[in-house]
C-alpha positions in Angstrom: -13.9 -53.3 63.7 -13.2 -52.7 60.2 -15.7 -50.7 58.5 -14.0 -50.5 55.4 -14.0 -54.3 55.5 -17.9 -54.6 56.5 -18.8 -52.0 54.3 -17.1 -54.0 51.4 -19.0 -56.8 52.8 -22.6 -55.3 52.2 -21.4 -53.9 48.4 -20.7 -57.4 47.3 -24.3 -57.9 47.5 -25.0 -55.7 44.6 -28.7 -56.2 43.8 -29.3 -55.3 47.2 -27.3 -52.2 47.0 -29.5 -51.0 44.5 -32.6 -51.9 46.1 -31.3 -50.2 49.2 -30.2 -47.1 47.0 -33.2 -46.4 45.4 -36.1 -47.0 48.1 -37.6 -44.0 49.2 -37.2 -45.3 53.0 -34.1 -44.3 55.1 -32.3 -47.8 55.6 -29.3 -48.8 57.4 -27.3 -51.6 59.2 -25.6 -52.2 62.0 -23.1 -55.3 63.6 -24.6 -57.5 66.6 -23.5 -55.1 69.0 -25.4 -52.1 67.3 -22.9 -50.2 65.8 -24.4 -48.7 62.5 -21.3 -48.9 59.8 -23.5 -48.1 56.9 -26.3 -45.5 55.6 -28.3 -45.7 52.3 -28.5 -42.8 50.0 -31.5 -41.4 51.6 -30.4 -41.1 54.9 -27.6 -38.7 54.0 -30.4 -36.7 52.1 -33.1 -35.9 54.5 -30.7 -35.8 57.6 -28.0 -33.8 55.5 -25.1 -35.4 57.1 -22.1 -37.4 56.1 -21.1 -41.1 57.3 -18.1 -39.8 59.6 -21.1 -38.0 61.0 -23.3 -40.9 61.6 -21.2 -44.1 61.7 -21.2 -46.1 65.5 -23.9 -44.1 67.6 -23.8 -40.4 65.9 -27.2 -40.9 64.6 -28.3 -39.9 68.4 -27.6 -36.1 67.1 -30.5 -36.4 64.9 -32.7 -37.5 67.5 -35.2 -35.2 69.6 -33.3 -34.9 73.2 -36.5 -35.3 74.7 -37.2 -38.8 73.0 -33.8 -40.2 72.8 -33.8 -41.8 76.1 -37.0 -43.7 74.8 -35.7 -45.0 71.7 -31.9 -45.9 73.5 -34.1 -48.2 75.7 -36.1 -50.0 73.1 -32.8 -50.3 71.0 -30.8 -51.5 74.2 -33.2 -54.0 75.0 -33.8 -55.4 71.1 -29.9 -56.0 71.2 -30.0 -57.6 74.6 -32.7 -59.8 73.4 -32.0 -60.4 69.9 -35.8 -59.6 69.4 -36.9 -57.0 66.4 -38.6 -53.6 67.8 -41.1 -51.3 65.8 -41.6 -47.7 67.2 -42.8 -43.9 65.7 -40.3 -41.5 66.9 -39.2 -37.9 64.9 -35.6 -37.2 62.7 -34.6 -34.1 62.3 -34.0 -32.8 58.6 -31.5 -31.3 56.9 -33.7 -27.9 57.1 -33.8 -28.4 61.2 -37.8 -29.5 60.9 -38.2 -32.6 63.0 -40.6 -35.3 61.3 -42.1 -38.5 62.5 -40.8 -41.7 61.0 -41.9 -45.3 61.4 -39.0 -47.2 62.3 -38.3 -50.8 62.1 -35.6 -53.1 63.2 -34.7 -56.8 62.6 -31.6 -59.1 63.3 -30.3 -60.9 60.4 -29.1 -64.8 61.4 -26.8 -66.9 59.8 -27.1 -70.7 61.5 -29.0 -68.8 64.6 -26.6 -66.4 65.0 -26.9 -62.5 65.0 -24.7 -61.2 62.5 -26.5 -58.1 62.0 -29.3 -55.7 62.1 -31.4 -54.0 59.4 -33.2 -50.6 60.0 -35.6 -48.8 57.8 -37.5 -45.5 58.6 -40.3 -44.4 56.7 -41.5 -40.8 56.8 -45.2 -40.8 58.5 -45.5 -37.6 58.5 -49.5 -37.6 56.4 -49.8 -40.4 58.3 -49.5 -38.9 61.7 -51.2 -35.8 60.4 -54.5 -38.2 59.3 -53.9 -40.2 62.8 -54.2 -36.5 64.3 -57.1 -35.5 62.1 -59.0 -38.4 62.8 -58.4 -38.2 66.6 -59.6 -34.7 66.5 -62.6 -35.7 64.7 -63.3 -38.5 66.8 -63.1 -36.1 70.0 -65.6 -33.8 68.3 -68.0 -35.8 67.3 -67.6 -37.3 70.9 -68.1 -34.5 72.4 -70.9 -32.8 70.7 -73.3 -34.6 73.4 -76.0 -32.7 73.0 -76.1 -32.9 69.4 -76.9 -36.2 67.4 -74.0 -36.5 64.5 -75.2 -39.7 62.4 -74.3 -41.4 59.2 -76.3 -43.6 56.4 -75.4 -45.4 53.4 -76.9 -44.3 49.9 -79.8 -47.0 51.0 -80.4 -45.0 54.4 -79.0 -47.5 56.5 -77.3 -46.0 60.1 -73.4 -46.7 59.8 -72.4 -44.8 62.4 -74.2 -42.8 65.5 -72.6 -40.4 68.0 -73.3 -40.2 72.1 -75.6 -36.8 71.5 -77.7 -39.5 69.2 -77.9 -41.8 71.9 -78.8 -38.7 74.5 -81.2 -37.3 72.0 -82.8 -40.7 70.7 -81.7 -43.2 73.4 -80.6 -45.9 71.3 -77.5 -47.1 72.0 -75.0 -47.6 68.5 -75.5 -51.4 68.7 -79.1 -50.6 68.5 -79.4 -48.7 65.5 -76.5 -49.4 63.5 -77.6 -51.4 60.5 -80.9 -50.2 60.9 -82.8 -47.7 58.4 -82.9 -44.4 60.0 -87.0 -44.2 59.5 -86.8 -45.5 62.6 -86.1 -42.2 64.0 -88.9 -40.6 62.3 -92.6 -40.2 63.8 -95.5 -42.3 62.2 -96.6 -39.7 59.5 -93.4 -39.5 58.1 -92.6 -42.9 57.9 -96.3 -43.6 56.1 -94.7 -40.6 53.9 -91.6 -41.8 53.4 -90.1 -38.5 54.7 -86.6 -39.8 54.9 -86.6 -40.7 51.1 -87.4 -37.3 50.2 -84.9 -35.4 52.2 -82.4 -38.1 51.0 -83.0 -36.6 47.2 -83.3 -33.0 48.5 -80.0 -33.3 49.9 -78.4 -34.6 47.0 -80.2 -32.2 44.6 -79.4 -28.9 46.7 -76.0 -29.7 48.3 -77.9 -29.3 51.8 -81.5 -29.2 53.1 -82.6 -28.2 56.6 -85.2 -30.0 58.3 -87.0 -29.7 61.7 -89.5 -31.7 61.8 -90.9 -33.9 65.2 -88.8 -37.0 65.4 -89.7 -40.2 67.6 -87.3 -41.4 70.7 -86.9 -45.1 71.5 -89.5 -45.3 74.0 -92.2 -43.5 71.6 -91.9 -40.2 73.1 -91.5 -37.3 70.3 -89.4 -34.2 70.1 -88.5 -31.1 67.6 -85.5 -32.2 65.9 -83.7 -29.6 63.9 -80.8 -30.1 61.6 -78.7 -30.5 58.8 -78.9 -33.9 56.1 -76.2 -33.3 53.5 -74.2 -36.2 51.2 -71.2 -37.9 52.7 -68.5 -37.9 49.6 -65.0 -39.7 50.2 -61.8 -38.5 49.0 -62.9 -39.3 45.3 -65.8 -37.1 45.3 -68.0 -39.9 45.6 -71.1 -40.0 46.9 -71.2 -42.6 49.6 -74.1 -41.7 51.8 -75.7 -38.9 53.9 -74.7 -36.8 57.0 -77.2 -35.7 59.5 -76.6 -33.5 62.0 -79.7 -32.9 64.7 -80.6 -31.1 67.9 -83.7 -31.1 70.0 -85.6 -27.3 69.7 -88.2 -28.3 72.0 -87.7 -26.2 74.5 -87.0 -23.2 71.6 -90.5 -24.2 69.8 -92.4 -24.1 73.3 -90.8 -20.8 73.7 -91.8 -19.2 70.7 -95.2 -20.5 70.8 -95.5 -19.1 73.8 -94.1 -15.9 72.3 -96.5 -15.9 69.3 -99.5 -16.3 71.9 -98.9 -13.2 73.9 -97.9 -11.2 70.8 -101.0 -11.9 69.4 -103.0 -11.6 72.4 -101.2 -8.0 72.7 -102.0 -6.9 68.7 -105.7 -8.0 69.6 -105.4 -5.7 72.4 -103.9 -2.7 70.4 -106.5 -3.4 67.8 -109.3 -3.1 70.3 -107.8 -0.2 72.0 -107.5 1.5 68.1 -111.1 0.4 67.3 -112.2 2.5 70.7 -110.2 5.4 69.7 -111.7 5.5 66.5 -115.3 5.2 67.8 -114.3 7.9 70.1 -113.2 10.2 67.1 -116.2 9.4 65.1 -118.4 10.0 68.1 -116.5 13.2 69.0 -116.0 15.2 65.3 -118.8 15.4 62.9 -118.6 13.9 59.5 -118.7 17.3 57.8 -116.7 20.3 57.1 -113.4 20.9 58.3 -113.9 18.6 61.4 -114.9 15.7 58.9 -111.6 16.2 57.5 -109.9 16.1 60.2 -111.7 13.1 61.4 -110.5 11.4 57.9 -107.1 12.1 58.3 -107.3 10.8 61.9 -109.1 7.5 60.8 -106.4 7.1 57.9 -103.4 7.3 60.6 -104.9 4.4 62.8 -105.5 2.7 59.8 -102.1 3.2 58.9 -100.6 2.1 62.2 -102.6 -1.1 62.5 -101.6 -2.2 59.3 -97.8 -1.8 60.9 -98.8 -3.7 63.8 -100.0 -5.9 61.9 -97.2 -6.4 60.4 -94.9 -6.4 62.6 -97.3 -9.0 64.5 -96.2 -11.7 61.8 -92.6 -10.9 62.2 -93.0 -11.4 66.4 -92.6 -7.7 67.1 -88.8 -8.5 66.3 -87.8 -6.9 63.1 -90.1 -6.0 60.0 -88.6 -6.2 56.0 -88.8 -2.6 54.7 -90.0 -3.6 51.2 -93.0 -5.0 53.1 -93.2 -2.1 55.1 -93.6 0.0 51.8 -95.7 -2.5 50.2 -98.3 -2.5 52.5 -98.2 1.2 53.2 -99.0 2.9 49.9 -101.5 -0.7 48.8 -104.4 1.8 49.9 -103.4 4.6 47.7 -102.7 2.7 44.2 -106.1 3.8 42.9 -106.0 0.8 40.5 -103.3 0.7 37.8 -100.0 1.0 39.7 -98.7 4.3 40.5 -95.4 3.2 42.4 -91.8 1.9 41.8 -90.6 0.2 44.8 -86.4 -0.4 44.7 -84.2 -1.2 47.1 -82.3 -4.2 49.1 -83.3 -6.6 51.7 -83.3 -4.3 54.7 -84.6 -5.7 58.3 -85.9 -2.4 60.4 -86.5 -2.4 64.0 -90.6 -2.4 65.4 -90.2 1.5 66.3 -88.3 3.0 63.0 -90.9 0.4 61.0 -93.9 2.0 62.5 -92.4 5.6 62.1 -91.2 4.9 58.8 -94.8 3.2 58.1 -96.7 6.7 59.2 -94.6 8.9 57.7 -95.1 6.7 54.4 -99.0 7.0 55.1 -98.4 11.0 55.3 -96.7 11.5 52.1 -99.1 9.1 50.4 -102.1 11.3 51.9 -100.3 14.6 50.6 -99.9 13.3 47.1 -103.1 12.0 47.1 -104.5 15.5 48.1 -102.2 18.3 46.4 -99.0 16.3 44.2 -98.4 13.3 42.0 -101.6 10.9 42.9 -103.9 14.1 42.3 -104.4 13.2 38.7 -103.9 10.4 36.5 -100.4 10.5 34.7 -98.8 10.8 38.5 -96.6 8.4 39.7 -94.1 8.1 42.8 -90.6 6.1 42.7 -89.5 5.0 46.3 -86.2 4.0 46.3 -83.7 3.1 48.9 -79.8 2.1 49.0 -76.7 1.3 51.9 -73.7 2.8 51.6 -70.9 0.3 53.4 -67.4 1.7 55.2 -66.3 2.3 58.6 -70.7 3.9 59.4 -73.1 2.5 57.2 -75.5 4.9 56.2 -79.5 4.3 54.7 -80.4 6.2 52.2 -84.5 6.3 51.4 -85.9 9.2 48.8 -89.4 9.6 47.9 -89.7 11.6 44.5 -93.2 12.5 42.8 -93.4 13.4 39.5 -95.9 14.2 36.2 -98.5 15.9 39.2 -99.4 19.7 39.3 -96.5 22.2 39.8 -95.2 22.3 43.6 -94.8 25.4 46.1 -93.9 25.5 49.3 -96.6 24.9 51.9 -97.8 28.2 53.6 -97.6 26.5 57.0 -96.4 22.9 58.2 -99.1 20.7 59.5 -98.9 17.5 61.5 -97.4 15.3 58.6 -95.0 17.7 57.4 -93.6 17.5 61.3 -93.7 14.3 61.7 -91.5 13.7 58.2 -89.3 16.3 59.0 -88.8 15.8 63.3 -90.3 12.7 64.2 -88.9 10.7 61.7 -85.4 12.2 62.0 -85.4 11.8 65.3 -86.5 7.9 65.5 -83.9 7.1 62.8 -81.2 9.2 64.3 -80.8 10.7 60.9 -81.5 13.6 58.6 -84.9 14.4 56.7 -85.1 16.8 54.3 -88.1 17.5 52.3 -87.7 19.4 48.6 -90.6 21.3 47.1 -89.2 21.7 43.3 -91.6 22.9 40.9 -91.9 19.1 39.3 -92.5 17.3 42.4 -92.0 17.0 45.7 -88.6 14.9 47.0 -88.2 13.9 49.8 -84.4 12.1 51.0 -84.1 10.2 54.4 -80.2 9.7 55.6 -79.4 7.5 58.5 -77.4 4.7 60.4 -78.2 1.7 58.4 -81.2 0.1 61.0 -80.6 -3.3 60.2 -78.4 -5.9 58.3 -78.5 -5.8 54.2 -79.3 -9.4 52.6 -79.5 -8.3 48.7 -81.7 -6.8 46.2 -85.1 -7.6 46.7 -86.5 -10.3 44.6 -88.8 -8.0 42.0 -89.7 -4.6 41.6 -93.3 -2.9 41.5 -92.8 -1.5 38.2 -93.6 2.1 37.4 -96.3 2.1 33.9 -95.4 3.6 30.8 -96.1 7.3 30.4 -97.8 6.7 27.2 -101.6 6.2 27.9 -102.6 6.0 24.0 
């Protein structure tokens, strides 16, 4: 063969030189027996290799090993059946990355006869990336059988439905697909047009969550809880709605059976208090020292019911201090507030809330009696911060000021202890308790008990000093 010659051959074609030249696609051609004798410019770009290089069969070198064998076959037989062959197989680059190109093959007659063969190969490596994307996808959303994964169109119309929707629902796709997705709602919802709403909340917030009882194919109800969010495409436009649900029956029957014996336990404790405080009131007399005594006992249960109480609403899992604090000094405000309440979102455990509550109730009692809350331009700030780094740390102070002028006490009594031991020793921290002539300080340091969310929404203000 001449390849000079045939080469010559293809440049007296010049508008199809240029075409060839210019085309983002590697192209090339070959006799009718398959020997390639010319390359376009491309080819000698991305594979970085000369035409010496490549002419008759060299392309094989930039060919994976491991797929070579493949394409030789399809090749082989195209040529031994004059039939054109499309197939995906990878080129290796210049830089030694292989990438996956579309390749396709034709003969080219002249009076029925094979003269030659054009290739092309187009680079599909997005292509094969989105193929790979979508298979993924597809495999997820397959997968996920326990979850229902369903699409709508801006109207609310089902467009696409996953197997958890059919395991969860038990509609098959055919079934629903076309149809509004009401259909998956309960009665009341439909007569409220539920699905409409959450359709705008969606779009107005980004993302709503709803759980809400939802209605199988055979009338049968269940807690569905999920995600409904807008579907955008590529654009950014807003082409429907995403919904992504599971069943919390099991979860709800749970917890309502949680919430039963939690209350049926705080109406125990709350009987069991009532009887100790009969006991007490039975037991001291209501005067003198005793009286007292029975006051400050009477206070304390008062103050741990209202912990229990609170920790009731929260399930006996975790209580919000700022509630804790709230709720603790309400009884001493005498009115006007006397209190400035700071700090972040921190969730404490039931046992450091209820110590945290009564040592709280103490102070209040103390600067009721002999500090701050004793006379009328008083006032208490309760603030508390977190400290992040390798240990956390949770930092509380109390701190009373514009009350009579402090000294140390002459002997500790039972709420001095419990500040100062009981409360160090439920926190695993440090307590330290400050009688300065202007007020009494107390500063609580310890492992932070919980997680941090932010600062609280609000603060109970402390009043102006100036009463005129």
């Amino acid at each position: 063969m001449q390849l000079a010659t045939d080469q010559g051959e293809v440049g007296d074609d010049a508008r199809f030189r240029a075409l060839a030249e210019n085309i983002p696609n590697l192209c090339w051609m070959a006799d009718e027996s398959g020997w390639i004798f010319w390359y376009n410019r491309r080819w000698y770009e991305y594979t970085g290799t000369t035409f010496e290089e490549m002419q008759g069969w060299g392309w094989q070198r930039v060919h994976d090993p491991l797929v070579l064998p493949l394409v030789m076959a399809r090749w082989t037989r195209a040529l031994e059946r004059g039939e054109p062959f499309e197939m995906v197989f990878p080129l290796k680059g210049a830089d030694g990355v292989f990438r996956p190109f579309l390749t396709r093959v034709a003969p080219v007659r002249e009076h029925g006869r094979i003269v030659r063969w054009f290739g092309s190969n187009t680079d599909v490596t997005e292509l094969h990336a989105l193929r790979q994307t979508q298979a993924l996808h597809e495999l997820i959303v397959s997968s996920a059988i326990d979850f229902a994964i369903i699409t709508t169109d801006l109207e609310g119309r089902l467009t696409s439905w996953n197997v958890g929707g059919r395991n969860l629902f038990g509609y098959e796709a055919e079934e629903v697909i076309g149809q509004p997705a009401d259909v998956l709602y309960c009665e009341e919802d439909q007569r409220n047009r539920r699905h409409e709403y959450e359709m705008r909340m969606a779009v107005q917030h980004g993302r709503i969550e709803s759980e809400r009882p939802r209605r199988r194919k055979d009338g049968s109800t269940f807690w569905g809880s999920g995600y409904i969010m807008p579907l955008r495409n590529a654009e950014g436009r807003h082409v429907g709605y995403l919904k992504i649900m599971r069943d919390r029956s099991e979860q709800r029957r749970q917890e309502e059976h949680r919430r039963l014996l939690v209350e049926e336990l705080n109406h125990r404790v709350k009987n069991t208090l009532a009887i100790v405080q009969s006991i007490a009131r039975q037991t001291f007399p209501s005067e003198g020292a005793a009286g007292d005594a029975r006051a400050a006992f009477e206070g304390r249960l008062r103050a741990l019911a209202r912990a229990h109480d609170l920790l009731t609403r929260e399930n006996w899992e975790a209580a919000d201090l700022r509630r804790v604090v709230i709720e603790t000094i309400q009884p001493h405000q005498q009115g006007e507030s006397r209190f400035i309440v700071d700090g972040p979102t921190v969730r404490l455990g039931p046992k450091p809330a209820v110590t945290i509550a009564m040592a709280l109730h103490e102070l209040c009692v103390n600067a009721t009696k002999y500090g701050a809350l004793s006379v009328a331009d008083g006032h208490v700030a309760i603030r508390w911060i977190t400290t992040d780094g390798g240990d956390p740390r949770f930092h509380l102070t109390w701190e009373e000021t514009g009350g009579p002028t402090v000294a140390p006490p002459a002997r500790r009594g039972f709420g001095s202890r419990m500040i100062e031991r009981a409360l160090a020793q439920e926190l695993d921290g440090r307590v330290e308790v400050h009688y300065r002539p202007a007020g009494v300080v107390v500063e609580i340091s310890a492992p932070a008990p919980g997680h941090v969310v932010g600062r609280a929404e609000g603060v109970l203000p402390m009043p102006p000093q100036d009463r005129s």
